[in-house]
PyMOL Python script that loads the backbone (N, CA, C, O; Angstrom):
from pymol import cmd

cmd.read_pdbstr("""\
ATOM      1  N   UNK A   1       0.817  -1.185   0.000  1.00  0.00           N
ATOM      2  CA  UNK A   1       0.000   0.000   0.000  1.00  0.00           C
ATOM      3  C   UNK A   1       0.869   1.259   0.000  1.00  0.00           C
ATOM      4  O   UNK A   1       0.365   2.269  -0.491  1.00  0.00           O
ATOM      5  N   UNK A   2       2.218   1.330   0.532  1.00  0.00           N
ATOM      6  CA  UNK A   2       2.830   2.094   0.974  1.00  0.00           C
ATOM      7  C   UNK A   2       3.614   2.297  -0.703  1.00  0.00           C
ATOM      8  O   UNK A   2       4.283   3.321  -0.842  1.00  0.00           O
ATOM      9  N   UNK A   3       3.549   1.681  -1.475  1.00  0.00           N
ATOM     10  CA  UNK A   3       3.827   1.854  -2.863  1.00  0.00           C
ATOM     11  C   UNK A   3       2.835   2.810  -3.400  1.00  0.00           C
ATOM     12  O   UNK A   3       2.938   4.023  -3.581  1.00  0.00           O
ATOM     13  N   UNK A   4       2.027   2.145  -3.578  1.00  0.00           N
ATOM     14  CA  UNK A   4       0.727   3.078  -4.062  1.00  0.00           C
ATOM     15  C   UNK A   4       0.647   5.167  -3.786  1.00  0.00           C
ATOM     16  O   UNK A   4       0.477   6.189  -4.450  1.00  0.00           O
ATOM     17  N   UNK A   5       0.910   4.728  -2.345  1.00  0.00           N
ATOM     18  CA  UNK A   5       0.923   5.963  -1.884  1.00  0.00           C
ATOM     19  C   UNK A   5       2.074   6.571  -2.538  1.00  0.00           C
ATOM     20  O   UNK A   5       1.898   7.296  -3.516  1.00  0.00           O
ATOM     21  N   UNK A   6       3.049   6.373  -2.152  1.00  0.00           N
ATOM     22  CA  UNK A   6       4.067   7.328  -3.168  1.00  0.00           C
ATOM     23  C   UNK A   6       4.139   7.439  -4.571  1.00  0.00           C
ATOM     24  O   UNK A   6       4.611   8.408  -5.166  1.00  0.00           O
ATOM     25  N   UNK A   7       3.599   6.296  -5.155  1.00  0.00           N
ATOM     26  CA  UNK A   7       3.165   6.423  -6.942  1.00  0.00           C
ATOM     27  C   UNK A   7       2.257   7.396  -6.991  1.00  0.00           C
ATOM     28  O   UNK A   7       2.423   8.231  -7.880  1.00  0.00           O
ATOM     29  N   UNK A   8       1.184   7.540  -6.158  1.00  0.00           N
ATOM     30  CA  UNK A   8      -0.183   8.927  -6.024  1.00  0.00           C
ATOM     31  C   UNK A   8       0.455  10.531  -5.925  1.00  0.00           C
ATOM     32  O   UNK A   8       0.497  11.584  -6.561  1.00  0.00           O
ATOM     33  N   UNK A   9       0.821  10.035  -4.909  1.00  0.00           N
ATOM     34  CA  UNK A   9       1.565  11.237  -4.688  1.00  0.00           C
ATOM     35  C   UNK A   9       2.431  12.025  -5.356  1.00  0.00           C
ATOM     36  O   UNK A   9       2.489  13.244  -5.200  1.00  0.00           O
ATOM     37  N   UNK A  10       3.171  11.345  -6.158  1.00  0.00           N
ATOM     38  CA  UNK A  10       3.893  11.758  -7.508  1.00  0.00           C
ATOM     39  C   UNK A  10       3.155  12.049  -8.488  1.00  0.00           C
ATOM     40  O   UNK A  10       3.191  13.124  -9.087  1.00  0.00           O
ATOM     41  N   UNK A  11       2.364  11.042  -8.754  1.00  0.00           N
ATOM     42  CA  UNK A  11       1.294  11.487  -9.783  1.00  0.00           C
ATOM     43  C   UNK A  11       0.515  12.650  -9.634  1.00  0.00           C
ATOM     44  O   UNK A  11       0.059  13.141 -10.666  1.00  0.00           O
ATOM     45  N   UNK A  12       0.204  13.337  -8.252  1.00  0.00           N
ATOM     46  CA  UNK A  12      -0.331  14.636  -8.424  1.00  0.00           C
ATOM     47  C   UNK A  12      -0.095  15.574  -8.662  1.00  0.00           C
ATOM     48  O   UNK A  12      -0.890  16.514  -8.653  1.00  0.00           O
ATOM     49  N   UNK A  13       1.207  15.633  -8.986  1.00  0.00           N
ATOM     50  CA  UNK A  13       2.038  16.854  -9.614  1.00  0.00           C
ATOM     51  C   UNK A  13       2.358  16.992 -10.886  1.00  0.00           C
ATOM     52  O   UNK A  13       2.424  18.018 -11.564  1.00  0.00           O
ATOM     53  N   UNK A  14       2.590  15.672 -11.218  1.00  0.00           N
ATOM     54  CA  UNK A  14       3.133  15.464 -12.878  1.00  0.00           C
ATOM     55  C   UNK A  14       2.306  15.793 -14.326  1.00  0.00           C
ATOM     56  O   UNK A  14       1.284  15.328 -14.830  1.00  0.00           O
ATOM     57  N   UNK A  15       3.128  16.672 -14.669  1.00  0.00           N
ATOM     58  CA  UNK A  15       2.455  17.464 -15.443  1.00  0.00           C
ATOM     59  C   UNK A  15       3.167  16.404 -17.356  1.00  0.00           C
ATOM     60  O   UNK A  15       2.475  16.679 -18.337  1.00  0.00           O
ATOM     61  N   UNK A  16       4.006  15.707 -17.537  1.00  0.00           N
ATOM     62  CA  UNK A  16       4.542  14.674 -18.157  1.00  0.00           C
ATOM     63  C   UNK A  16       3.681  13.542 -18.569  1.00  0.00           C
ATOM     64  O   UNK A  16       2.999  13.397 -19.583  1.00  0.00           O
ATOM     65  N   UNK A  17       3.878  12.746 -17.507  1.00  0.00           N
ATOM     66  CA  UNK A  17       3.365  11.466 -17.631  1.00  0.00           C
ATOM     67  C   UNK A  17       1.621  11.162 -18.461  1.00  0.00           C
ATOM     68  O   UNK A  17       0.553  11.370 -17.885  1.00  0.00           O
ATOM     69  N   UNK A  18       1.760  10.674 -19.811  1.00  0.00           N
ATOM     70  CA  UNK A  18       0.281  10.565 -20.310  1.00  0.00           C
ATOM     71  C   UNK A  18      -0.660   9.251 -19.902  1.00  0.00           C
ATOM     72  O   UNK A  18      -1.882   9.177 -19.770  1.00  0.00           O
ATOM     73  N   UNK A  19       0.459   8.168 -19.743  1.00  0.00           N
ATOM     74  CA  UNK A  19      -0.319   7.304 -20.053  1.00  0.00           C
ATOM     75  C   UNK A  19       0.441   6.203 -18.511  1.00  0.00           C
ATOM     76  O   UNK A  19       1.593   6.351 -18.104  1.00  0.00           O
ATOM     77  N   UNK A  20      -0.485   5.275 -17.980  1.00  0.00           N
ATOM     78  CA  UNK A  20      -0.113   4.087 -16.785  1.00  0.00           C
ATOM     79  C   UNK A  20      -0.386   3.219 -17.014  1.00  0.00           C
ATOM     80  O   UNK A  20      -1.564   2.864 -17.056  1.00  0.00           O
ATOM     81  N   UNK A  21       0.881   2.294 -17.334  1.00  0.00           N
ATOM     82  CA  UNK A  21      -0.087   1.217 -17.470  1.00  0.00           C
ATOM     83  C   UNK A  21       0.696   0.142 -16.100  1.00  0.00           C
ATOM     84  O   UNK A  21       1.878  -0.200 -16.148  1.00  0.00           O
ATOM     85  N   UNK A  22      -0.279  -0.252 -14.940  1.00  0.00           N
ATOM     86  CA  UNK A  22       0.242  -1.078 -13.678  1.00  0.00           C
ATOM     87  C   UNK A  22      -0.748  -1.939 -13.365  1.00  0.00           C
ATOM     88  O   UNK A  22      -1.149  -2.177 -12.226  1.00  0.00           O
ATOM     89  N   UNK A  23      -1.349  -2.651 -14.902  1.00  0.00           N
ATOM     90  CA  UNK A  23      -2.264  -3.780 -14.687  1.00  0.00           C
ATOM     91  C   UNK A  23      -1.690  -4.886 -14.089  1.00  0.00           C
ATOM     92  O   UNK A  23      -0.461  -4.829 -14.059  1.00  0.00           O
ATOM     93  N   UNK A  24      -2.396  -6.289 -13.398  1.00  0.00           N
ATOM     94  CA  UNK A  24      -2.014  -7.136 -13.216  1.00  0.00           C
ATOM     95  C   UNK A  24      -1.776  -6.879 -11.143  1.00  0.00           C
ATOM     96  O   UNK A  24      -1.951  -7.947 -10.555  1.00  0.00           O
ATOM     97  N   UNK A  25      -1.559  -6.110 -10.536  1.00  0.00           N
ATOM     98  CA  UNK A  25      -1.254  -5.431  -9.266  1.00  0.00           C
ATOM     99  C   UNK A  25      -2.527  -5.151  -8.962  1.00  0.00           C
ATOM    100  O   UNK A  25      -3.269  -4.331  -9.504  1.00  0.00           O
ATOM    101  N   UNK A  26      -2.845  -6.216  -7.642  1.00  0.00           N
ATOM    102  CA  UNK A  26      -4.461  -6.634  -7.167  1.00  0.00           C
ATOM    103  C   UNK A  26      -4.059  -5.096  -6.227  1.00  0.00           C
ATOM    104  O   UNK A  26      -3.054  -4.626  -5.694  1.00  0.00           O
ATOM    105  N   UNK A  27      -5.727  -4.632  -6.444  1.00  0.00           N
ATOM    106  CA  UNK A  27      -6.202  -2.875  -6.002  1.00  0.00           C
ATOM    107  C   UNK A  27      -6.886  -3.336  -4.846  1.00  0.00           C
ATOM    108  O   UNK A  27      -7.583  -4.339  -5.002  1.00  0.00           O
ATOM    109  N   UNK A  28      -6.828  -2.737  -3.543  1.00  0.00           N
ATOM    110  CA  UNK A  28      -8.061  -2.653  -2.813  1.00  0.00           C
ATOM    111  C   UNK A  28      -9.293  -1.550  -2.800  1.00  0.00           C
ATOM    112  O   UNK A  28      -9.430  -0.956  -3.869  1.00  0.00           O
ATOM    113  N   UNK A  29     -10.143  -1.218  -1.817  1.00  0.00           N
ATOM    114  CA  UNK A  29     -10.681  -0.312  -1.827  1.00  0.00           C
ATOM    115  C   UNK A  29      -9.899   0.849  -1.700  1.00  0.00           C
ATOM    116  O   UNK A  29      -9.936   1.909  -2.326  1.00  0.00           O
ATOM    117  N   UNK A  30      -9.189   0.464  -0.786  1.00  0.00           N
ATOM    118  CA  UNK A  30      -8.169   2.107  -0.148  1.00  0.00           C
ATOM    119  C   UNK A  30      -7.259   2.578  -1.075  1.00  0.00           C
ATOM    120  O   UNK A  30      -7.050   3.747  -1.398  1.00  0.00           O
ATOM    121  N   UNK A  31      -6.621   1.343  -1.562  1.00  0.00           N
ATOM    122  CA  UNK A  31      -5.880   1.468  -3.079  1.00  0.00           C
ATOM    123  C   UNK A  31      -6.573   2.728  -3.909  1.00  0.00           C
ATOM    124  O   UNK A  31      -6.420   3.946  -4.000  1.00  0.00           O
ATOM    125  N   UNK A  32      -7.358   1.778  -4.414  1.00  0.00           N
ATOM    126  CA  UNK A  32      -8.176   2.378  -5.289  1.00  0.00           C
ATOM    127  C   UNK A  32      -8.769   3.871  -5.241  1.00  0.00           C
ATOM    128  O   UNK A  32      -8.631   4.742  -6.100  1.00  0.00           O
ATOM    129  N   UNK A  33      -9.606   3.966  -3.778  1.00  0.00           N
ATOM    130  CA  UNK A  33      -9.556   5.163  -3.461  1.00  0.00           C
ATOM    131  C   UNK A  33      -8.236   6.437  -3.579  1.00  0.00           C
ATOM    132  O   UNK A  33      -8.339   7.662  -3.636  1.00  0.00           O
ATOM    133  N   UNK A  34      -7.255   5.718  -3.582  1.00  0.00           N
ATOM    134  CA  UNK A  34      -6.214   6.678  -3.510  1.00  0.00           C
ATOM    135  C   UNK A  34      -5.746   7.497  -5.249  1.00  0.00           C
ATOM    136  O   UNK A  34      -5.366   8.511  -5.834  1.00  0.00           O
ATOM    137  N   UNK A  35      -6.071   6.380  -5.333  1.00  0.00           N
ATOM    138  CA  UNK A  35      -5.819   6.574  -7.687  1.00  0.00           C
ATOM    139  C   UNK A  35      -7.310   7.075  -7.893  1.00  0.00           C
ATOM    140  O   UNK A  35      -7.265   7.567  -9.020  1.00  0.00           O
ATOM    141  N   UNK A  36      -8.281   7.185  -7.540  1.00  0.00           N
ATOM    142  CA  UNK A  36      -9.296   7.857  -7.791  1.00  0.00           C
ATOM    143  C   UNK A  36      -9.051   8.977  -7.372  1.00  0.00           C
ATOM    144  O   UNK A  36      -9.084   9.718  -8.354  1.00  0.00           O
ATOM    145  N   UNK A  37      -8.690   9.871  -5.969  1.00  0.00           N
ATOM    146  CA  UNK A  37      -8.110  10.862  -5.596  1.00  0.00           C
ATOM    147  C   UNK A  37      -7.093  11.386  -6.743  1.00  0.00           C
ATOM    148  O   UNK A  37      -7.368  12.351  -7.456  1.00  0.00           O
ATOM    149  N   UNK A  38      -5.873  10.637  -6.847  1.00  0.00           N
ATOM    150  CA  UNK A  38      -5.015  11.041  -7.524  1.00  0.00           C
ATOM    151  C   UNK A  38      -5.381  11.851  -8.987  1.00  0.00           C
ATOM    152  O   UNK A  38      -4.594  12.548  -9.627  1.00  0.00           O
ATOM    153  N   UNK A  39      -6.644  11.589  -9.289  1.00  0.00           N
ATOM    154  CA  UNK A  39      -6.953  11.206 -10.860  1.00  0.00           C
ATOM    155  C   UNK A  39      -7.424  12.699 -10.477  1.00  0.00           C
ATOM    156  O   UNK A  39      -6.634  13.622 -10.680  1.00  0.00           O
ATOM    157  N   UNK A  40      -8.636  12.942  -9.954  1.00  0.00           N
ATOM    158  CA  UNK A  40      -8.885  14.418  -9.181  1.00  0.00           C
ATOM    159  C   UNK A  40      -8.280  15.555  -9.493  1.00  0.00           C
ATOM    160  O   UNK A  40      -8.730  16.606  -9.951  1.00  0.00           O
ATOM    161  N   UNK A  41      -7.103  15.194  -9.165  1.00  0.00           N
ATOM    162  CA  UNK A  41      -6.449  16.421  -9.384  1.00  0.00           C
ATOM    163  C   UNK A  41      -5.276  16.464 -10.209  1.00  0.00           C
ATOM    164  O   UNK A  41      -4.465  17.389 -10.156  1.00  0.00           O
ATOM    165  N   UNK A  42      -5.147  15.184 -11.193  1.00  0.00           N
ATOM    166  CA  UNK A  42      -3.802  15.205 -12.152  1.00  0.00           C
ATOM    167  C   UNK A  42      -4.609  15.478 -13.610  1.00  0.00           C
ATOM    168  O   UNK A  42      -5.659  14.908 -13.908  1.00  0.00           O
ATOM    169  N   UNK A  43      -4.003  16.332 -14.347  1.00  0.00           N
ATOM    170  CA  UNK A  43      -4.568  16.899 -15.636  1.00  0.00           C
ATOM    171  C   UNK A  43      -3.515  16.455 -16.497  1.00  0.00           C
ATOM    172  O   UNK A  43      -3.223  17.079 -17.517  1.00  0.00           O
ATOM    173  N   UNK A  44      -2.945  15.439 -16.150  1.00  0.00           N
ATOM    174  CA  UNK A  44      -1.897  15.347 -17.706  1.00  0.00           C
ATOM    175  C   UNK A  44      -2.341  13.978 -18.174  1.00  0.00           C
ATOM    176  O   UNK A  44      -2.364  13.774 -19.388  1.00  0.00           O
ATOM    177  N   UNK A  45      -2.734  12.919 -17.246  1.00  0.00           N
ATOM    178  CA  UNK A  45      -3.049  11.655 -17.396  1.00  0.00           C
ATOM    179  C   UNK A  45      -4.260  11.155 -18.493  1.00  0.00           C
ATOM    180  O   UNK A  45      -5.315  11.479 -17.947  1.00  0.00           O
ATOM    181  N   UNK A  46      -4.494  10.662 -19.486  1.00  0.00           N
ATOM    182  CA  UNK A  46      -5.215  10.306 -20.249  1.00  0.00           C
ATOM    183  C   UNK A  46      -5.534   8.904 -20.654  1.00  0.00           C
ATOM    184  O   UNK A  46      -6.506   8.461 -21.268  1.00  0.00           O
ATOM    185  N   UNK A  47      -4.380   8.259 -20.115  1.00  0.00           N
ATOM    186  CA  UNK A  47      -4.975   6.621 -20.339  1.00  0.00           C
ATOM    187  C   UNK A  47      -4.546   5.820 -18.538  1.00  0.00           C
ATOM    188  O   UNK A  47      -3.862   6.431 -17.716  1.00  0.00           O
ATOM    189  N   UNK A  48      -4.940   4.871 -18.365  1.00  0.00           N
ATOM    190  CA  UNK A  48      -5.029   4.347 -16.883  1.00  0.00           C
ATOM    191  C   UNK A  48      -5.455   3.348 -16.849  1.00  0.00           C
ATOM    192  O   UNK A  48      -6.677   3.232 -16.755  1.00  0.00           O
ATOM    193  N   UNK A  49      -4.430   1.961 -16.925  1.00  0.00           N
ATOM    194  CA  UNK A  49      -4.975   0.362 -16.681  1.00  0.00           C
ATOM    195  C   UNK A  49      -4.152   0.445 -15.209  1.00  0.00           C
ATOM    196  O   UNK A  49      -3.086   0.989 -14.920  1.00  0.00           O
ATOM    197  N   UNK A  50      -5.068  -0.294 -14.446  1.00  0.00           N
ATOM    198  CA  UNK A  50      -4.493  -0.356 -13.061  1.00  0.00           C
ATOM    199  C   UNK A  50      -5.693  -2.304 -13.133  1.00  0.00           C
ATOM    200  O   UNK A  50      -6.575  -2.744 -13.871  1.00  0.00           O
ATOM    201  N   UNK A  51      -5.076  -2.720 -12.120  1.00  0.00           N
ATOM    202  CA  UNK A  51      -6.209  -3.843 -11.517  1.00  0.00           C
ATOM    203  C   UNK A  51      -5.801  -4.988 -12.004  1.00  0.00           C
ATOM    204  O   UNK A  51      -4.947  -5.101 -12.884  1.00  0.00           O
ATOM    205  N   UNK A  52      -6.439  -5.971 -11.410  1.00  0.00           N
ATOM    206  CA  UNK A  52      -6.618  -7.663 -11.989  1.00  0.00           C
ATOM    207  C   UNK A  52      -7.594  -8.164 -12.005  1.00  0.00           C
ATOM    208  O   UNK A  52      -8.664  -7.831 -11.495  1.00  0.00           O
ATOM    209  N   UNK A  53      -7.246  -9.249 -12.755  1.00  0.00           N
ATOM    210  CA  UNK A  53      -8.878  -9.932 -12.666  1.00  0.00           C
ATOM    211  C   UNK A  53      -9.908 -10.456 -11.606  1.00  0.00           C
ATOM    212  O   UNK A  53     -10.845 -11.253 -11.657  1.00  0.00           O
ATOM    213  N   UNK A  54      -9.199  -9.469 -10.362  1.00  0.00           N
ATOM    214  CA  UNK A  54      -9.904 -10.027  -8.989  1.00  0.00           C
ATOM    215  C   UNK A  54     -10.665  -8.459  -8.864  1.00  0.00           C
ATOM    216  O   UNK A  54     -11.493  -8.262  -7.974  1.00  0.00           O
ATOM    217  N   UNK A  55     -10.356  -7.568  -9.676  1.00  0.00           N
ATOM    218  CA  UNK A  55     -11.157  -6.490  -9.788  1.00  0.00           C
ATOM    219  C   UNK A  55     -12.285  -5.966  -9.497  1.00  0.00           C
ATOM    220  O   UNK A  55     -12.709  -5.282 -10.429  1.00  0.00           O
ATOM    221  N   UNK A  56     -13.130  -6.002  -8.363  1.00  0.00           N
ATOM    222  CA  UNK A  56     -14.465  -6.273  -8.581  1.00  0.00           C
ATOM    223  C   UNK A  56     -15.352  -4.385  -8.445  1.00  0.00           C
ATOM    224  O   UNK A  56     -14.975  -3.217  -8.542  1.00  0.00           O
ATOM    225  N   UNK A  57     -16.419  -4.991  -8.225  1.00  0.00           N
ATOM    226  CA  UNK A  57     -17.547  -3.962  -7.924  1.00  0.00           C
ATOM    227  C   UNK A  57     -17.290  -2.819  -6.749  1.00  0.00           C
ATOM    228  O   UNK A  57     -17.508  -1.616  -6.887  1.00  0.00           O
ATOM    229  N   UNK A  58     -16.827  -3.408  -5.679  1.00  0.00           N
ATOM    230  CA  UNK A  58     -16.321  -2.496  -4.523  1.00  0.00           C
ATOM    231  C   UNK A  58     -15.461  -1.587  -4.830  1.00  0.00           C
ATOM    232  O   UNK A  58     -15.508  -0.387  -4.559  1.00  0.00           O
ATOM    233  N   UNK A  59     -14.534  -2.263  -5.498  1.00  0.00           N
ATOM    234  CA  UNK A  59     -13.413  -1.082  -6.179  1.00  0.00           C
ATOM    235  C   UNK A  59     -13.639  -0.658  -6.991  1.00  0.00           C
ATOM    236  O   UNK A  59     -13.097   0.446  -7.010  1.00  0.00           O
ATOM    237  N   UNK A  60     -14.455  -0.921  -8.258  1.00  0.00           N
ATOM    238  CA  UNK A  60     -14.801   0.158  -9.159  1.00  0.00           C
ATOM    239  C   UNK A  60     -15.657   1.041  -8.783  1.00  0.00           C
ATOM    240  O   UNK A  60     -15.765   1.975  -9.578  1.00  0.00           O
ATOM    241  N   UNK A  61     -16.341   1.096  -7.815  1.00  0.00           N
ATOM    242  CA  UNK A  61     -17.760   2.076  -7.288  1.00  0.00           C
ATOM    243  C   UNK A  61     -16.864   3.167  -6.368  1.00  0.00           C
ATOM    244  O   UNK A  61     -17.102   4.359  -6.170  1.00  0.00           O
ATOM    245  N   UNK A  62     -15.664   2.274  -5.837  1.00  0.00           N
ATOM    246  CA  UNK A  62     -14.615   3.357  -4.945  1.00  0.00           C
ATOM    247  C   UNK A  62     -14.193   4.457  -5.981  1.00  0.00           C
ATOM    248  O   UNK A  62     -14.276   5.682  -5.894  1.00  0.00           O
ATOM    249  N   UNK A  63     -13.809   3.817  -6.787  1.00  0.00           N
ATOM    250  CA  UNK A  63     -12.683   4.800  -7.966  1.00  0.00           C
ATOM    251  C   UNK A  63     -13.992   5.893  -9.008  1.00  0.00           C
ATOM    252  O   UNK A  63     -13.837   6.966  -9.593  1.00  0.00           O
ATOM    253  N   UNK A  64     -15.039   5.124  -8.873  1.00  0.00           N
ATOM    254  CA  UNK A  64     -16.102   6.146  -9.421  1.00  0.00           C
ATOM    255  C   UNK A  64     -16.353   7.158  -8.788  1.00  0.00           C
ATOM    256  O   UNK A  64     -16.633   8.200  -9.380  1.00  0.00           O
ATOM    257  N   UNK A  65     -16.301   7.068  -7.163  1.00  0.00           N
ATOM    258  CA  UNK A  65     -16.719   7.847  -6.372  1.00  0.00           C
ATOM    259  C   UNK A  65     -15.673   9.427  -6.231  1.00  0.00           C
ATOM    260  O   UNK A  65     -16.043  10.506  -5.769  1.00  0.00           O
ATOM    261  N   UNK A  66     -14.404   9.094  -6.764  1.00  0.00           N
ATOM    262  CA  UNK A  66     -13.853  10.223  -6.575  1.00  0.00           C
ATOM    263  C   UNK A  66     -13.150  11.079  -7.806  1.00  0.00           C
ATOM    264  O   UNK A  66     -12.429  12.070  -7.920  1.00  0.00           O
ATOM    265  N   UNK A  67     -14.055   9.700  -9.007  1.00  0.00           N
ATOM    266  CA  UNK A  67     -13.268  10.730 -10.360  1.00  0.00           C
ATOM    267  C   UNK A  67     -13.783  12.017 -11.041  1.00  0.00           C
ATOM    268  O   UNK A  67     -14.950  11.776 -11.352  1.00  0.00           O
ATOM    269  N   UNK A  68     -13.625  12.627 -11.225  1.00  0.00           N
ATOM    270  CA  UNK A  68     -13.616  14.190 -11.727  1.00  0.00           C
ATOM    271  C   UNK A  68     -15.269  13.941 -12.593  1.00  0.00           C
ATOM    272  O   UNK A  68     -15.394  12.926 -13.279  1.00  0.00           O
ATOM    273  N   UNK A  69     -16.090  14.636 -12.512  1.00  0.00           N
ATOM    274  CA  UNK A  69     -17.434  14.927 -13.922  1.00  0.00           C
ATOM    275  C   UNK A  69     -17.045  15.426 -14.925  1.00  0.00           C
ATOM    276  O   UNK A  69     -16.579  16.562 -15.010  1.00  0.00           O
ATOM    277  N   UNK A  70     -17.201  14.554 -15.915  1.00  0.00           N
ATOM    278  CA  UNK A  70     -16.143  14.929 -17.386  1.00  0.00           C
ATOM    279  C   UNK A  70     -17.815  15.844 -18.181  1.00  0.00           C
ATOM    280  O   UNK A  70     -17.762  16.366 -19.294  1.00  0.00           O
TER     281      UNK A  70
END
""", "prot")
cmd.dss("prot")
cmd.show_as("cartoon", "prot")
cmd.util.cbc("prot")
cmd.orient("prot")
């Protein structure tokens, strides 16, 4: 988790980076919540595979909950 957090945290500044790809790396809720945050407030990011196939509903409703209204 303590990964995550410093990958977020970087990511909220980076004005560079277009695209993530860190599929395959099982997300939790809090995870998730945190890259939904991140997403919030990073404007350079345009593409974003994160998750595995253990992916479910809890975590996608987390990461819905904090992404930006396009």
């Amino acid at each position: 988790m303590q990964e995550v957090q410093q990958l977020c945290q970087a990511l909220k500044a980076n004005t560079v980076l277009r695209e993530l790809y860190a599929s395959g790396h099982h997300l939790t809720p809090e995870t998730a919540g945190m890259l939904g945050a991140m997403l919030a407030t990073n404007t350079s990011l345009v593409s974003i595979c994160v998750g595995d196939d253990a992916l479910g509903d809890a975590v996608s409703a987390c990461t819905h909950q904090h992404a930006p209204d396009v």
